[in-house]
Every structure is written in C-alpha cells, then in structure tokens.
N, C-alpha and C positions, 0 to 999 in steps of 0.2 A: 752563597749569594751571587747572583746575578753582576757584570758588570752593565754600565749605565746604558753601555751600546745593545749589551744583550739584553736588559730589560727595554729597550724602546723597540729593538724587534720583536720581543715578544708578544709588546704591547699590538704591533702595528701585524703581527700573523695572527693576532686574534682578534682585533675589528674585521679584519676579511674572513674569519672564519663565521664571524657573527651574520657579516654584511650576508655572505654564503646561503648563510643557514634561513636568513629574513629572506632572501628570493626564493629557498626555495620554498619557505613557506607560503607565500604569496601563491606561487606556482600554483602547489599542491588546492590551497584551498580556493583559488580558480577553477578547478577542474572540479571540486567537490560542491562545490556549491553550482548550481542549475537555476537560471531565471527564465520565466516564460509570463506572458500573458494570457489571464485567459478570455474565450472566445465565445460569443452569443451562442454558440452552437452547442458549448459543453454546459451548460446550464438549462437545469432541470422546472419543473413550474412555480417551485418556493425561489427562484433567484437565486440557489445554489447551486455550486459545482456539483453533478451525479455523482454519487460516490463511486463505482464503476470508474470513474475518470483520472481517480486518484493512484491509483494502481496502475494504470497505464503512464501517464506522469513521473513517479518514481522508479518504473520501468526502463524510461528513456534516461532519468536522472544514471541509474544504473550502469545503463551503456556510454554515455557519456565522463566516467571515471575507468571503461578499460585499458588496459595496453593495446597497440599499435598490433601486439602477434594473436591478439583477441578482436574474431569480428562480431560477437551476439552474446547477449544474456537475457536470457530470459524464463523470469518468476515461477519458479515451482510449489512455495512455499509460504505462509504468512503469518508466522509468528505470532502474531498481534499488531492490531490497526486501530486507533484513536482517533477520533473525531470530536475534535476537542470543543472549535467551535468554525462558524458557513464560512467559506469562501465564495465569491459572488462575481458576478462579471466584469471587466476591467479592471480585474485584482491586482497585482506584479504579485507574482511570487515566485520565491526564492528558497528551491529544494537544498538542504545540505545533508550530504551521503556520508555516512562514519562507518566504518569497518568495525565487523565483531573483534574483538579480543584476543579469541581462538578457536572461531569457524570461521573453514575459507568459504569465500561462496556466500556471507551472510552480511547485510546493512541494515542500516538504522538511519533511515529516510525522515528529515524532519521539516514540516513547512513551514514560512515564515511570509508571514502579508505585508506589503507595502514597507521592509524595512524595519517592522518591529522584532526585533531580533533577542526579545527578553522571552516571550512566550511561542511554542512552535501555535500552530492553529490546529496542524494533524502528526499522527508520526507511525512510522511503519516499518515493520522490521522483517525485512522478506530473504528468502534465499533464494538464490539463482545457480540455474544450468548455464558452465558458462560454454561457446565453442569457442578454444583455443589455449596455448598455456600462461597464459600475462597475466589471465587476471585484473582486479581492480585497483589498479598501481596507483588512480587518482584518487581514490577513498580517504578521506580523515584517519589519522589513526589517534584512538579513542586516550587522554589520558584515565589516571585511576580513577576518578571521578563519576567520568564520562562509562568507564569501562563495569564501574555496578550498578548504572543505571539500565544500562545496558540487559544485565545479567536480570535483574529486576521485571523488565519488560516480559522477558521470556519467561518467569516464572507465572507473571499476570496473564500469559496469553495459553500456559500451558491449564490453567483453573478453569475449566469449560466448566458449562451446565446440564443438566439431564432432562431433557424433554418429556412430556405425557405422553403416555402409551394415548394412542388413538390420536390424539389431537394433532390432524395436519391431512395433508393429500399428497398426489401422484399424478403426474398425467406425460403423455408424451407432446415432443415435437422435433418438426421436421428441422433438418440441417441445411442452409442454404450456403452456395459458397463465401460469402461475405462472412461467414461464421467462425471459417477455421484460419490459424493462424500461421505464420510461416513455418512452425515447424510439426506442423499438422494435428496438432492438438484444438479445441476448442479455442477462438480467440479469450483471452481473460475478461476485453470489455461484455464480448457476448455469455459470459457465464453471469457475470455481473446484470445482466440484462433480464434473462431467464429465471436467477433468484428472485429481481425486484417484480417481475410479472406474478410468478407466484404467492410471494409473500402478500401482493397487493389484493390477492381473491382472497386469501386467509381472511384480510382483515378487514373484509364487506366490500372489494370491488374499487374502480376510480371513482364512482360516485359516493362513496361512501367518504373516503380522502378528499373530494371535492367541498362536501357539504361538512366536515368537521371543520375544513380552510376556511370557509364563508363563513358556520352559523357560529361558531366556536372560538373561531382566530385558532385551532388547533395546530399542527403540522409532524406529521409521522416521519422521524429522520432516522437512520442509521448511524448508532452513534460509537460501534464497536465490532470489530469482526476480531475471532479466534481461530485458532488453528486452521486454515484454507488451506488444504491441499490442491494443487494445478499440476497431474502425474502428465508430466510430457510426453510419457510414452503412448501414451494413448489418442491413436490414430483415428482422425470421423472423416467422413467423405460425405459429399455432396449427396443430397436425397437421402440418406441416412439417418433413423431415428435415436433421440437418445429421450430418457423418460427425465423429468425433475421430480424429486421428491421434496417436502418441508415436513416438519414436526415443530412442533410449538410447545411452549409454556409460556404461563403469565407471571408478574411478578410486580413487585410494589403496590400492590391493589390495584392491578390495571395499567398502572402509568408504564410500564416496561414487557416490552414481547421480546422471548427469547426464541428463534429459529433455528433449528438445524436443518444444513440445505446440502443436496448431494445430484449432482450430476453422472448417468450412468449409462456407457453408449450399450443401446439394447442389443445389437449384433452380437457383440463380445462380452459383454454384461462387465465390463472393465471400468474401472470409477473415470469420470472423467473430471472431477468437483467435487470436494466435499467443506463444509465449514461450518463455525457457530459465527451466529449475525444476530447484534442484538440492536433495537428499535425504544427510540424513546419518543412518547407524545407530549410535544413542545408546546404552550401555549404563549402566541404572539412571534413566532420562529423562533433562529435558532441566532 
C-alpha cells in the first residue's frame, strides 16, 4: 500500500499525465480535422459542389496532416468515394482525416457541413504518394470501431460492376498546360472534368440534362466512384493526346448508370485514369 504522500503524488503525476494526453489530443485533432468554405466558383449548375472538387479538397486535407520532413502527397488511389448527400455554396465544412489501421499511405476523409458532426455528407478513402519520410503524423488514429468501418469501406469499394460489351464510346483530346499536375501526371480535377464530359454525351448531351432539370425537376449526380486509379508515373506534356474511354450498364430499371472510365495517354498507351462511377437520377435534387 501506498503511503498518504505517495498516494497524493501519484495522484497528482496522473492528472498531468492526463492533462498531457488531453493537449495532445486537442493538438492531433486540430491537424486532422480541415475547415474551408466553399466558393461560387466550385459550384456546379444543380448548386452543388462538382464532385471533381471533392478530391481535390481531401487532397489538401491530406497534406495538411504531414510531417514537417514531408513536403507533398498526392492521390494515387480511391478506394471508395460516397456521396452521401449536396454540399452547396457557403457551406463551412469540416474534412476529418483517420489513418488506415495498417496501410501507410491510406485515409479515410469524412465531411461534415455546417457542424453537424452526427452524419459525414461524403467520405473517401484514398491512398497517397507521399515525397518525404514523416508521413501523416496528423492523421486520427482510428479506434476499434472506427478501424472495421474502415476495413468495411474497402471491401464496398473493392465489389465493382461489369459493364455491357458495346455499350459506351472513345474519343480523344488534346492536353493543355493547365492540365497537368505538379508531378506531371494528369491533374485529378482535369480527369474528373474529362469523365463528366464524356459521361454527359452518353447520356443525350447538356441538353438533354438541361431539359430533364426543367421539364422533369430531374438531376443526374454522381453518387459513387470505385476503385480510381491516378498511376503517377504517368507523364503527359502539353499538345499531347490522350483518348477517354466509358462503358456503361444500366441498372434499377433506368434510375442508376454504372460507368467505367479510363484515361489513356495515346503516345505511350500508359493508363493515365481508370475508375467505376456510378450516377443516380434524382428527382427534385439531391
């Protein structure tokens, strides 16, 4: 048994260990959590965030949890992407970044609007190239809970779909510099750009999306992307062609388009993009 003096130090080296332990949790989930507003400019013509934008977003969330001997990370990979429900303009939101379990290199990006912190809106689970050895020393680290929801996601994102032979197109285009990214890959937003172009001829063109929005109150969203490969190593230069492919299937009796989309630079015939992207038609948004 403790004497009275040794039990009151005891006492008193274990509020400061607590006291410790509460900054540095504070700390950590300072770093892990990412608030931004967003901006008339990232809003698409339903009044929602482009999905394109959300990936970029947790992108920065990303790099905003490295270490000090880490200067870049940046998205190779996408696990799986939920779009749960719109995010709109002059939102607040608030990214919170959780480390996989037991891959380095891997997060679990989940957003949160205006403080509602019961429901994410989106959530994204991506890997990244990182340059440097630190790593994501600001990242949540997940409890057990948190850690087979985790596990969970990636089996959801690994369950792709098989598209119909024939159903879909191909076409090229050119590469402008605004295109590629600082580490010379396609930028992400610009693949994101390329899919929604294509995807949009598939399915009758902007007018055809114009007039379901009018006569219908319809609205075609993106309400799921699977397995996105972004292979870094794959170099495009300026005036450079790369071709886009899509493949389609339907599903629900219409209400659900599944895509498969794949970016491929034609010089090298080196994938630059590949994903499943699946589409729901919303009636009244989203």
């Amino acid at each position: 048994l403790l004497s009275s003096s040794a039990a009151a130090e005891a006492a008193v080296l274990g509020a400061l260990r607590s006291a410790r332990a509460a900054s540095l949790t504070r700390r950590t989930c300072c770093v892990a959590m990412m608030r931004l507003r967003l901006g008339i400019a990232e809003i698409d013509s339903y009044n929602m965030l482009f999905y394109g934008h959300y990936l970029r977003h947790s992108e920065r969330a990303a790099n905003s949890c490295l270490g000090r001997e880490s200067t870049s990370a940046t998205v190779s990979h996408v696990a799986l992407a939920k779009y749960v429900s719109s995010v709109s303009w002059n939102d607040v939101v608030d990214i919170r970044t959780t480390a996989h379990p037991s891959e380095d290199g891997t997060l679990l990006h989940e957003w949160f609007v205006n403080e509602r912190y019961d429901t994410p809106v989106h959530v994204c689970l991506c890997s990244y190239d990182v340059d440097g050895p630190a790593g994501f020393v600001g990242a949540r680290t997940p409890d057990g809970k948190e850690a087979r929801r985790l596990i969970a996601l990636q089996r959801e994102g690994a369950a792709v779909f098989t598209p119909q032979d024939g159903a879909g197109r191909s076409e090229a285009f050119g590469v402008y510099p605004d295109m590629v990214g600082p580490n010379g890959a396609l930028a992400v937003p610009c693949v994101m750009d390329l899919f929604e172009r294509q995807r949009t001829v598939l399915i009758g063109g902007q007018e055809e999306l114009e007039r379901l929005k009018l006569e219908e109150g319809t609205f075609i969203v993106v309400y799921l992307i699977q397995q996105l490969r972004l292979p870094p190593a794959t170099v495009v230069r300026p005036r450079e062609v790369v071709e886009v492919s899509s493949a389609c299937t339907v599903q629900g009796d219409g209400l659900f388009y599944c895509v498969k989309q794949s970016v491929v630079h034609l010089p090298s015939g080196q994938l630059c993009a590949e994903g499943y992207l699946k589409l729901a038609f919303v009636r009244g948004g989203a």
